[in-house]
C-alpha positions as CSV (number, residue, x, y, z in Angstrom):
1,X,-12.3,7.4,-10.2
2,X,-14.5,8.8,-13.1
3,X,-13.8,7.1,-16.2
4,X,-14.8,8.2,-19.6
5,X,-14.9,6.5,-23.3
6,X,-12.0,7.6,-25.6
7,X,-12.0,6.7,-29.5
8,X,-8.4,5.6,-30.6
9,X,-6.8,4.8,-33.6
10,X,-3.8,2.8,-33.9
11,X,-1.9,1.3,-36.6
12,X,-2.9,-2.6,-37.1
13,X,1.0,-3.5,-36.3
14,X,0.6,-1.8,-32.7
15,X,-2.8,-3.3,-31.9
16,X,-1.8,-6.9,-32.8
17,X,1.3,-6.3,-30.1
18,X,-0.9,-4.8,-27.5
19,X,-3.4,-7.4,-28.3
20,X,-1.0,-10.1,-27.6
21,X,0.8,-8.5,-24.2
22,X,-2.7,-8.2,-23.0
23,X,-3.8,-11.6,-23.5
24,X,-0.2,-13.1,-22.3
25,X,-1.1,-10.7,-19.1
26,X,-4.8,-12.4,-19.1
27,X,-5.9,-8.9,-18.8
28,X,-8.8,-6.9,-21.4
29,X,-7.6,-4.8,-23.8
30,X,-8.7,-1.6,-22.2
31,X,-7.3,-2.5,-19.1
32,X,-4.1,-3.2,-20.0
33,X,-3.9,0.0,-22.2
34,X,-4.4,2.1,-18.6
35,X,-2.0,0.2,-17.2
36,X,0.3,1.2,-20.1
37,X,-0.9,4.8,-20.3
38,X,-0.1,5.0,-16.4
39,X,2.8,3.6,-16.2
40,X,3.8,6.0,-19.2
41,X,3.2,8.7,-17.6
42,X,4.8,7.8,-14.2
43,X,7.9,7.3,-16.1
44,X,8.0,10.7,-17.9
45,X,7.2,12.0,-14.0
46,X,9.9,10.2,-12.9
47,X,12.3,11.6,-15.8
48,X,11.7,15.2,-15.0
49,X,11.8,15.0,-11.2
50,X,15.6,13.0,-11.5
51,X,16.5,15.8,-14.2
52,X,15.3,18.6,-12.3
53,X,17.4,16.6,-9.5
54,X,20.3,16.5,-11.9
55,X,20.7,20.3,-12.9
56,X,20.4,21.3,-9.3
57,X,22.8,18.9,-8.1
58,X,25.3,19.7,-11.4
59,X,24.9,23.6,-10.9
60,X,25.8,22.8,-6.7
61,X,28.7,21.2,-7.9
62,X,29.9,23.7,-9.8
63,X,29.3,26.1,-7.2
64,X,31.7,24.2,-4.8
65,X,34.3,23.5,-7.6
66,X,34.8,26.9,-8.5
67,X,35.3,27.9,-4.2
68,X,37.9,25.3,-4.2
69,X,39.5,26.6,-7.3
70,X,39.4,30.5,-5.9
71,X,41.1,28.6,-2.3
72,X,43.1,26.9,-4.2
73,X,44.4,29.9,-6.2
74,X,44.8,31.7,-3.3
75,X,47.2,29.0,-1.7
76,X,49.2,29.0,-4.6
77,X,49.4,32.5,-5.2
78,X,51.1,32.7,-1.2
79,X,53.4,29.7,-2.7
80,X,54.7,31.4,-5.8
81,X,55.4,34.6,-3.5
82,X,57.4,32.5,-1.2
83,X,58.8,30.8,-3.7
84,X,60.1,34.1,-5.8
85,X,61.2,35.8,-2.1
86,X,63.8,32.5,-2.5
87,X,64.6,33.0,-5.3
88,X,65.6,36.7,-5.0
């Protein structure tokens, strides 16, 4: 894979941290920042694809809900009629 040279700027606080999780992960600095960066953006990937996943599977559900409500309203609609033929 092509790589190329990026100049960034971080605040002293975040470098120090990345510093340190590099070092305790015996890895460079640059390395461990595209490790970071990937994973990053395989999570954010990950979060669309499930919630993509999510709204379909909500909107299918509420497809199926509301037949079962119209069935269901239809049984109950023959019930109250037998029940008020009774009850005449």
């Amino acid at each position: 894979m092509r790589e190329e040279k990026i100049t960034l700027t971080l605040p002293s606080e975040l470098l120090e941290a990345v510093e340190k999780k590099a070092k305790r992960k015996r890895k460079k600095r640059d390395e461990f920042l595209k490790e970071v960066i990937a994973f990053y953006i395989a999570l954010e990937d990950r979060k669309t694809r499930i919630k993509k996943e999510l709204i379909k599977g909500y909107k299918e559900s509420s497809e199926a809900s509301m037949l079962l409500s119209r069935e269901f309203f239809e049984i109950e609609q023959e019930i109250f009629k037998d029940i008020f033929k009774y009850l005449k």
